[in-house]
Backbone bond lengths (Angstrom), bond angles and torsions (degrees), N, CA, C in turn:
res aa  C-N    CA-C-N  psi(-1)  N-CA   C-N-CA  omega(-1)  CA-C   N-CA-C  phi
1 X - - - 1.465 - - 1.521 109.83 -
2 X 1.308 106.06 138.63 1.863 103.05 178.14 1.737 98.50 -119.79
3 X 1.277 93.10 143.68 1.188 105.03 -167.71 1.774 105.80 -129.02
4 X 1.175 117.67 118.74 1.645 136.31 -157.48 1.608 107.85 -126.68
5 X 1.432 115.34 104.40 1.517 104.67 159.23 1.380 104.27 -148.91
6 X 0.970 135.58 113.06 1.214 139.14 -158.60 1.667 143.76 -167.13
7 X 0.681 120.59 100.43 1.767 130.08 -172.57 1.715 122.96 -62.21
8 X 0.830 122.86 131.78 1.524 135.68 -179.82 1.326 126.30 -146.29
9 X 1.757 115.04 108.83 1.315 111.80 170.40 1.481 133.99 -74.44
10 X 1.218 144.56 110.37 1.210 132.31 -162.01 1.817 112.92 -100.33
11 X 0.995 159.84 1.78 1.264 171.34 -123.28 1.357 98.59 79.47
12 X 1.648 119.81 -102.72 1.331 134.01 -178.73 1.478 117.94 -79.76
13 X 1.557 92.59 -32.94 1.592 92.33 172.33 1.342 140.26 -103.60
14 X 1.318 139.82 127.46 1.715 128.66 -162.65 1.752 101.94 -95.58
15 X 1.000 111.62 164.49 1.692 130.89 154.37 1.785 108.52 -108.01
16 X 1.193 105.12 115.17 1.703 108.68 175.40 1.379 128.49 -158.79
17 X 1.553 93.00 80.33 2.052 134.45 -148.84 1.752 95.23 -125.25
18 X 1.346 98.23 114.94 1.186 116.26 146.65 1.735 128.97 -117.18
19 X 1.109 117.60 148.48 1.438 111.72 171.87 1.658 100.77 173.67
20 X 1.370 110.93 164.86 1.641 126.62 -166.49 1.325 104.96 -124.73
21 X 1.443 132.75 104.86 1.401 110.29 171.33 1.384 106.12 -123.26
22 X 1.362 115.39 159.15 1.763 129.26 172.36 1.402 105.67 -104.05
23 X 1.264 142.98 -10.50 1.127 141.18 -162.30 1.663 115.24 -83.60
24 X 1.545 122.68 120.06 1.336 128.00 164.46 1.442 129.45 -14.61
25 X 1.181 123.67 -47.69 1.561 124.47 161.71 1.952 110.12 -122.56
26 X 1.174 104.00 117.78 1.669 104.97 179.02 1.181 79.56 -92.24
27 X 1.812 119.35 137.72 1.215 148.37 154.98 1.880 101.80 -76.47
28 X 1.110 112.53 122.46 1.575 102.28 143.61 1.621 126.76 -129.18
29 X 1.395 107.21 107.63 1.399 125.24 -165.38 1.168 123.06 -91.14
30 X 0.977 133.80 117.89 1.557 139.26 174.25 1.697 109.31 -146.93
31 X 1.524 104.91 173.80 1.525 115.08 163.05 1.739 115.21 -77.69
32 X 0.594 146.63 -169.49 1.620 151.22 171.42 1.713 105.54 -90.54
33 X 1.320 98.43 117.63 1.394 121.07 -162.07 1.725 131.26 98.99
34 X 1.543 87.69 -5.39 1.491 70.77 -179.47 1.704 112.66 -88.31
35 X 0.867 148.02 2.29 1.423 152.45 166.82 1.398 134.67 135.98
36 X 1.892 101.64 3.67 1.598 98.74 167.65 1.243 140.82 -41.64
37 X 1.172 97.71 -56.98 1.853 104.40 170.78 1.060 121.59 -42.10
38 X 1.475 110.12 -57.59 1.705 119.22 176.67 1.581 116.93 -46.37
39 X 1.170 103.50 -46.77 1.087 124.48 -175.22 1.479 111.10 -57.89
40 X 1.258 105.60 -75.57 1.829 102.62 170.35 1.237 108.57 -57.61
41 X 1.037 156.29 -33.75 1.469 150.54 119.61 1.666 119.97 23.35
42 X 1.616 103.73 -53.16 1.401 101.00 -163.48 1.308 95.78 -119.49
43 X 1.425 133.20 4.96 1.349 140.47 157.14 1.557 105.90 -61.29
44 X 1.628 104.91 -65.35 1.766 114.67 -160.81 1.660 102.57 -76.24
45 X 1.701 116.77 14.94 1.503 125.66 -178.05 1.746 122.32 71.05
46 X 1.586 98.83 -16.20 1.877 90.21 172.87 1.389 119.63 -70.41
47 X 1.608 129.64 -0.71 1.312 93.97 134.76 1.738 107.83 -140.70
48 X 1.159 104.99 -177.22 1.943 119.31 175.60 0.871 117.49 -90.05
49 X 1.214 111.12 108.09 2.025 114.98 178.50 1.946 107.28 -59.25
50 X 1.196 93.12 149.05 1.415 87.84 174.51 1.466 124.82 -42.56
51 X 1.630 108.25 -66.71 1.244 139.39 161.58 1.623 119.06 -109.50
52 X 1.285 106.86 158.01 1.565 118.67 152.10 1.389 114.26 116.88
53 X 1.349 116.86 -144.86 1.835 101.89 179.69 1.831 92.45 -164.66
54 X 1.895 91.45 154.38 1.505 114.28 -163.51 1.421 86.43 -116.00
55 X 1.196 129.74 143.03 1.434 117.94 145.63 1.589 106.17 -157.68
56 X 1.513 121.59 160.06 1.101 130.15 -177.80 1.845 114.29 -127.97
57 X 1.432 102.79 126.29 1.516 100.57 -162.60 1.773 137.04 41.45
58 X 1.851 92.61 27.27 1.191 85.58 -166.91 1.364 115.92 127.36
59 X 1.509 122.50 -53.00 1.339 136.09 -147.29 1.289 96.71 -111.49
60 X 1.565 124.88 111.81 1.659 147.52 -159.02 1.197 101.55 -71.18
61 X 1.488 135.36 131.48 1.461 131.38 -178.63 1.405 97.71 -110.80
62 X 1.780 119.72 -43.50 1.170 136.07 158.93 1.346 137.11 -136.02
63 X 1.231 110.25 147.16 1.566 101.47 -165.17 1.840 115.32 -152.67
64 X 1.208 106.44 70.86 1.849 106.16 -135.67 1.245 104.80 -76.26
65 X 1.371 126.78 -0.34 1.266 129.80 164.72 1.779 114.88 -83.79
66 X 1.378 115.84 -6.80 1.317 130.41 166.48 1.422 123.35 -105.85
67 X 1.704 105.15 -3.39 1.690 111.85 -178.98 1.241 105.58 74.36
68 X 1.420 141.30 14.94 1.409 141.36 -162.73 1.786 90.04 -108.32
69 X 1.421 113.58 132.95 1.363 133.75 162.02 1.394 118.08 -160.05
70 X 1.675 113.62 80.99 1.218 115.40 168.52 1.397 124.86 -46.83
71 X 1.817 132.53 115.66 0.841 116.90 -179.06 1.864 125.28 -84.94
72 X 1.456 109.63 166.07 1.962 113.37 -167.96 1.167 100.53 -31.03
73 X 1.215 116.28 -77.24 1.336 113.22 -164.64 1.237 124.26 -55.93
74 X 1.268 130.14 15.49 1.596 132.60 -173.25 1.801 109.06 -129.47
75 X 1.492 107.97 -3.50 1.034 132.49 -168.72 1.364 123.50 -64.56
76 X 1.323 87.32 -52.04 2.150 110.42 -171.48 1.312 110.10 52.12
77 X 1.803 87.16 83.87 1.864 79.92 -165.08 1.607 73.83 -153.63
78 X 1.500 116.07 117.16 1.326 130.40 159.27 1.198 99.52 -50.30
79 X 2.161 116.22 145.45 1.704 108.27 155.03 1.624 81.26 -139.15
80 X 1.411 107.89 148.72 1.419 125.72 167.16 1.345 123.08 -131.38
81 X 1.277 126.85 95.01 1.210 138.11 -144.79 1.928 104.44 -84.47
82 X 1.325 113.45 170.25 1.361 117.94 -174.83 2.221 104.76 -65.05
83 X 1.311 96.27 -33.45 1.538 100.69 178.53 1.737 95.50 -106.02
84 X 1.425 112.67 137.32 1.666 117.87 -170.41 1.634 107.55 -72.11
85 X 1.379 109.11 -23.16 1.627 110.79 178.03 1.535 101.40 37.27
86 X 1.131 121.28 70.57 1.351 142.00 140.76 1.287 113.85 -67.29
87 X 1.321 108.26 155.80 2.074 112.26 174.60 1.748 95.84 -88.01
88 X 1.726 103.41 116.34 1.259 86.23 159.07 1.758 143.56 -73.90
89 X 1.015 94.44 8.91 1.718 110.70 176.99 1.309 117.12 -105.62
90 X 1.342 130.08 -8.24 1.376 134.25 163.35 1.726 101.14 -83.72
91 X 1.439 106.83 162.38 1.520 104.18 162.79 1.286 91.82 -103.67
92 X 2.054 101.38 178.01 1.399 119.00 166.40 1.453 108.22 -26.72
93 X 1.434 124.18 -99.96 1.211 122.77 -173.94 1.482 113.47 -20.11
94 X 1.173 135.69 -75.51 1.536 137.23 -175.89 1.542 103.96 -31.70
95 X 1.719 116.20 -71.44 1.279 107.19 -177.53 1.428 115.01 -65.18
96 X 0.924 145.31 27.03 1.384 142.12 169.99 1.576 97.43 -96.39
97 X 1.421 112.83 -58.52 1.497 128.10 166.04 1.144 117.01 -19.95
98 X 1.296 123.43 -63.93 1.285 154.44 -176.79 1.590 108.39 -6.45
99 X 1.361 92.55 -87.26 1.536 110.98 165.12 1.753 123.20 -31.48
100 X 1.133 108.64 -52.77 1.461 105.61 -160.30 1.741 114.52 -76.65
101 X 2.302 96.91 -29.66 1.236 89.79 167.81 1.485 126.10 -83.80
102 X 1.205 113.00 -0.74 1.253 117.21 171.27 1.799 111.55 -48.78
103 X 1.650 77.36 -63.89 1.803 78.69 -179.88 1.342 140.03 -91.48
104 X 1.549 89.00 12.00 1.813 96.92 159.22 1.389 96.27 98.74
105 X 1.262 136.94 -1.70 0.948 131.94 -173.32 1.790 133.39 -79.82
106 X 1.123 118.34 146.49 1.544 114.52 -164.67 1.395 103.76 -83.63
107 X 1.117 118.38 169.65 1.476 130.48 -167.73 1.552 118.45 -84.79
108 X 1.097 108.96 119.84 1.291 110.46 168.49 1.705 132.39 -118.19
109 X 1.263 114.90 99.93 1.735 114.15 -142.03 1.693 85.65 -91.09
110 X 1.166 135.43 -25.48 1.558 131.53 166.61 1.988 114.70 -60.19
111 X 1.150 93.61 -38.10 1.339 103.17 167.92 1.647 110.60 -64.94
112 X 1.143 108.44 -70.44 1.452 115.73 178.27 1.505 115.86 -48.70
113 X 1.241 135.91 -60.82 1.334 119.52 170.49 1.562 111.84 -59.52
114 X 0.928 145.55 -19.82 1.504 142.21 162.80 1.235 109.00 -58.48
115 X 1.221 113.00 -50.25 1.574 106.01 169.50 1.727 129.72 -59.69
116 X 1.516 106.71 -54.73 1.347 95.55 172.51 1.809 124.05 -94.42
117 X 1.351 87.68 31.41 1.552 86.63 166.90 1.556 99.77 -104.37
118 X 1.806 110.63 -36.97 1.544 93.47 179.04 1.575 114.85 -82.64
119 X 1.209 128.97 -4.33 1.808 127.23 155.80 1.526 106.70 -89.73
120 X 1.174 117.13 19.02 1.600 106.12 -178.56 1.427 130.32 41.30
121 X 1.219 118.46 23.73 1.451 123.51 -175.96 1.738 109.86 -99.30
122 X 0.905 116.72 44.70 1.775 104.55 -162.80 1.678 79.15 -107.88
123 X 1.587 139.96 -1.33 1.733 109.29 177.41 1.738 85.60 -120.19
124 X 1.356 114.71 55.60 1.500 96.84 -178.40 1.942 79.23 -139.92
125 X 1.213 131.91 -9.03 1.401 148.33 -161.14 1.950 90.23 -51.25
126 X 1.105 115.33 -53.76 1.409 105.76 -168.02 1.431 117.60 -97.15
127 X 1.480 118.66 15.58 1.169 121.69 -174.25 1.594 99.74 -111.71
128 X 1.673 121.04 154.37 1.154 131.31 -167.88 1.736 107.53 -109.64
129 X 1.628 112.49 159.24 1.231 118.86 -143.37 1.795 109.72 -74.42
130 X 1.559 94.49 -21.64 1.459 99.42 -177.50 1.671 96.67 -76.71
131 X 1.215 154.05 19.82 1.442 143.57 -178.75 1.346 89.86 -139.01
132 X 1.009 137.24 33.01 1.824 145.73 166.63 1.334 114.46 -99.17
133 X 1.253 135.28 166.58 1.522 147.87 160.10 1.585 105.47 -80.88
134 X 1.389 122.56 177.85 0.639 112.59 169.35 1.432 142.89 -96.71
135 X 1.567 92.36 -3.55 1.422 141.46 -169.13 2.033 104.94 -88.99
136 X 1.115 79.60 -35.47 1.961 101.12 -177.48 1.794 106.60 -85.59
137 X 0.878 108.90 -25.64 1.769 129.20 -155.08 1.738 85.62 -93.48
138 X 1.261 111.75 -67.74 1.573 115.99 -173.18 1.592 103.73 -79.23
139 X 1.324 140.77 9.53 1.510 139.50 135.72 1.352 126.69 -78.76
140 X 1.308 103.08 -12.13 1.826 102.69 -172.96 1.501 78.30 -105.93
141 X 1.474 159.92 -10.94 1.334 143.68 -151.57 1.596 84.19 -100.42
142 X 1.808 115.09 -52.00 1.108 119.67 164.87 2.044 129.75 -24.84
143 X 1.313 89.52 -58.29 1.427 100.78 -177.24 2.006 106.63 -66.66
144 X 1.140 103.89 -26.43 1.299 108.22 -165.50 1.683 107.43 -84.89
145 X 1.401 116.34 -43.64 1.121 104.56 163.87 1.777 141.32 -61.21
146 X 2.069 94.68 -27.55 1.466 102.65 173.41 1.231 107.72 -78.17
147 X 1.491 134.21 -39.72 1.957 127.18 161.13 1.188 94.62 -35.65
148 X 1.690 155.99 -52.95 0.992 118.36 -148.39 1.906 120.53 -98.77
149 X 1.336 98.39 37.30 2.004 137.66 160.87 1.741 74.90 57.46
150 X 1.393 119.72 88.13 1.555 121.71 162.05 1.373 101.60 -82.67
151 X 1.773 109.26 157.23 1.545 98.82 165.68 1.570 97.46 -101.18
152 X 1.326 118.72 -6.16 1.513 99.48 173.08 1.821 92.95 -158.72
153 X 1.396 102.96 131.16 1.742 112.93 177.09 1.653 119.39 -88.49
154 X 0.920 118.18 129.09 1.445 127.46 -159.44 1.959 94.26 -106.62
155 X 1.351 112.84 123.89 1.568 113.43 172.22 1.777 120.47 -122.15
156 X 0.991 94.37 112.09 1.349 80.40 -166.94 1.529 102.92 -96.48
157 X 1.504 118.04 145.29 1.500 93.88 178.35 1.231 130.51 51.70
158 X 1.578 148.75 -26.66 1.264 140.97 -148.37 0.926 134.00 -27.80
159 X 2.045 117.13 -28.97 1.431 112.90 157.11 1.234 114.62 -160.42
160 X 1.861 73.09 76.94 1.467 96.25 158.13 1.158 129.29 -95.65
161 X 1.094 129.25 4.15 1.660 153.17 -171.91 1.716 105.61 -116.09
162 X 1.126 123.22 2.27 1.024 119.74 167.70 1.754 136.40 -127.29
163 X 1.182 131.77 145.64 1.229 133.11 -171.94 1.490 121.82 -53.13
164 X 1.579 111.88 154.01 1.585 96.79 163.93 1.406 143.23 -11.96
165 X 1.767 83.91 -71.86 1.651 95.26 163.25 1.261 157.53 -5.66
166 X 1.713 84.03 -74.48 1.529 123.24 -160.76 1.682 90.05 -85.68
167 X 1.444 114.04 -48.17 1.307 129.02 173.06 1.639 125.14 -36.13
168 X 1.541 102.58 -40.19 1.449 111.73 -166.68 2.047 86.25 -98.26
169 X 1.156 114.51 -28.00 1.831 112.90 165.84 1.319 106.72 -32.64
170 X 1.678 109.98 -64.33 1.240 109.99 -127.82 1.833 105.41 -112.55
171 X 1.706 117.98 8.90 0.963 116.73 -171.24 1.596 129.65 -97.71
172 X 2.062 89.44 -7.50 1.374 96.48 159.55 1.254 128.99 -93.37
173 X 1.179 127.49 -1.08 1.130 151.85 148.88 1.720 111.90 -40.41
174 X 1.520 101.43 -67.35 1.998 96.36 158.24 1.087 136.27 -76.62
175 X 1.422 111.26 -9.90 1.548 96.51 171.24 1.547 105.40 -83.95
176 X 1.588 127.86 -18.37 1.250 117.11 162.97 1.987 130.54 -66.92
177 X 1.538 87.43 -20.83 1.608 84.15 174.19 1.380 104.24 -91.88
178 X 1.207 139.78 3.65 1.376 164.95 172.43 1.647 105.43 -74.87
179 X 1.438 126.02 -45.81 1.391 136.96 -152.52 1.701 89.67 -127.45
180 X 1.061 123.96 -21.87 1.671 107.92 -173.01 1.797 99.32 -137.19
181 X 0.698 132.05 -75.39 1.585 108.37 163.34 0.958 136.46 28.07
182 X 1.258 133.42 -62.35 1.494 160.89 -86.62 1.755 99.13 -47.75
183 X 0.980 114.01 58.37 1.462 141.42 161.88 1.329 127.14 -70.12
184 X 1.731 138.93 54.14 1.381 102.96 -161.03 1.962 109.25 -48.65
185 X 1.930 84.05 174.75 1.451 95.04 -174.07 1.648 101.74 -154.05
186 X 1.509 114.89 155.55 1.367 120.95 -147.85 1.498 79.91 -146.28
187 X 1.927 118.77 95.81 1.405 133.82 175.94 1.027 140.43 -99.67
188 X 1.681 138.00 94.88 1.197 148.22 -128.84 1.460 109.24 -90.50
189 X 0.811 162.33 163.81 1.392 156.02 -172.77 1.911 119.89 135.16
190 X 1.495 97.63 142.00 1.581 110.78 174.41 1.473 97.82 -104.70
191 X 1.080 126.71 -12.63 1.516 120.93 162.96 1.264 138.66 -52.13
192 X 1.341 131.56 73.64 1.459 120.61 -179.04 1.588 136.13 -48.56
193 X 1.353 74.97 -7.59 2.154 76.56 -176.27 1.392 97.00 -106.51
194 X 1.279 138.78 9.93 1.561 151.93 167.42 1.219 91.99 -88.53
195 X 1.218 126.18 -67.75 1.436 101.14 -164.12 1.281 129.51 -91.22
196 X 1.321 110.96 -3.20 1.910 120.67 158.61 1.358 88.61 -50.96
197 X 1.335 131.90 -65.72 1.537 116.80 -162.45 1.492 132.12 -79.53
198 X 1.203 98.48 1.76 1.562 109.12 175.85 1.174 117.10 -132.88
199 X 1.437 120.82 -30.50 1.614 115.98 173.00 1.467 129.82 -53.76
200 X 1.112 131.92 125.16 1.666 131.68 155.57 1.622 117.24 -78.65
201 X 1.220 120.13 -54.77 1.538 113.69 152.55 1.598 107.71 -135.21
202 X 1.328 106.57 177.13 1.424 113.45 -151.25 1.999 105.12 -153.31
203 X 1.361 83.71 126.52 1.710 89.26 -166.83 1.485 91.69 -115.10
204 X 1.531 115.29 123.80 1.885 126.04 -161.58 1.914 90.91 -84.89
205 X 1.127 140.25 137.60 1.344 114.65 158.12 1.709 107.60 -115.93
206 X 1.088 113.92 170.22 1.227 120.73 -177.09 1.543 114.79 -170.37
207 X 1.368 121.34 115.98 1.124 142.76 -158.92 1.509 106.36 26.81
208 X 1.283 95.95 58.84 1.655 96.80 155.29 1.657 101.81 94.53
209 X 1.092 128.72 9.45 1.593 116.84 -162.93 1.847 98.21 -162.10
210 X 1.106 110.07 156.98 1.452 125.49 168.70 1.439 126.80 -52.45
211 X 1.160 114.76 105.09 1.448 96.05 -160.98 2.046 93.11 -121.15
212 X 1.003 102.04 1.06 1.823 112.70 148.65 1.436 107.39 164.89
213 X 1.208 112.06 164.46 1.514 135.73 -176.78 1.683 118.77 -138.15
214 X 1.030 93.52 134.15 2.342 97.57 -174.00 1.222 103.96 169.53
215 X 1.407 100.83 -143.99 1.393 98.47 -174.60 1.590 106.08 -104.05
216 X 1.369 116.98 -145.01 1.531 119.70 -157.49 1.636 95.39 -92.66
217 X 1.487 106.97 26.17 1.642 109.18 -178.11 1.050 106.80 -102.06
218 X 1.661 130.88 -8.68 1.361 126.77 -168.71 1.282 118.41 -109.36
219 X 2.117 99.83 1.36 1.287 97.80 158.37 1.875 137.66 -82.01
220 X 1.479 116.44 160.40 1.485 106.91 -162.96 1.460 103.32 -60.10
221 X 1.457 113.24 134.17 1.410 129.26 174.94 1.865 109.40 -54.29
222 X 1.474 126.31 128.23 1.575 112.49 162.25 1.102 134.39 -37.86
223 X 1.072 126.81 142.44 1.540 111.36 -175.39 1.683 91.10 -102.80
């Protein structure tokens, strides 16, 4: 369960979103500007809400009326940004690595082929990021953040930097880490037809605040 209530001053503009969800992928939907970023922002700990409190299943990330601010790196909280920011000097394999030695963690090669068999990347392992798609590039960033055993993966955008195409590549790909994973996940997007297909519940934002929460019904209908 993630648990969100929390205040943020931004210059002119604030973030001031609360809500509780249990659901496998939290959608957070807005237009550009209304406070996603920020928002996952103070989830994945890069930044400190003014006030209020973060917690996951329980376990306080922040709580500023208690002085509690777990910092990122202590977090275990996958983030996968709209650009995959891979090392271009590592190959696949290496950046997959990445993650796990970060956190000290021991090897798990059952884990690891589970992973890139369900992103399909296991014949791309020795090839480097600049000779990737872009569609391929943001699946191995994928794989690299779940090696590094998150208790919850943060996406921001994931493909938003990419074309139709690459888009319709790479989206069955999440609804499988969505359905087999069992990863919750917290999904950033102004896309409404992204998150009909991936959302479990869905928090609308709009200038900074809740402007509804439910299921994938409270997103705006196509015109």
């Amino acid at each position: 369960m993630l648990r969100v209530d929390v205040f943020k001053k931004l210059g002119e503009f604030a973030v001031d979103v609360a809500f509780t969800s249990e659901g496998r992928v939290t959608g957070l939907f807005g237009t550009s500007g209304a406070g996603k970023t920020s928002l996952v922002s103070m989830i994945a700990g890069l930044v400190k809400p003014d006030r209020g409190v973060i917690a996951i299943d329980g376990d306080v990330l922040d709580d500023t009326a208690a002085g509690v601010h777990v910092p990122a790196h202590r977090r275990r909280i996958g983030y996968v940004f709209q650009d995959a920011r891979l090392f271009p000097h590592l190959n696949v394999a290496q950046n997959l690595d990445y993650g796990r030695r970060m956190n000290r963690l021991d090897r798990d090669p059952v884990q690891e082929t589970r992973m890139t068999d369900l992103l399909d990347i296991g014949d791309l392992l020795a090839r480097r990021p600049g000779g990737l798609s872009g569609g391929e590039r943001q699946r191995v960033a994928l794989g690299r953040a779940l090696l590094s055993r998150p208790r919850l993966l943060l996406l921001d955008e994931p493909l938003g930097a990419l074309d139709d195409k690459r888009k319709a590549e790479i989206l069955p790909y999440l609804v499988r880490l969505r359905d087999e994973a069992d990863i919750p996940m917290v999904y950033v997007s102004h896309d409404a037809d992204e998150m009909r297909q991936l959302a479990t519940s869905v928090v609308m934002l709009k200038r900074g605040r809740v402007a509804a929460f439910g299921g994938v019904e409270v997103l705006p209908q196509a015109s």
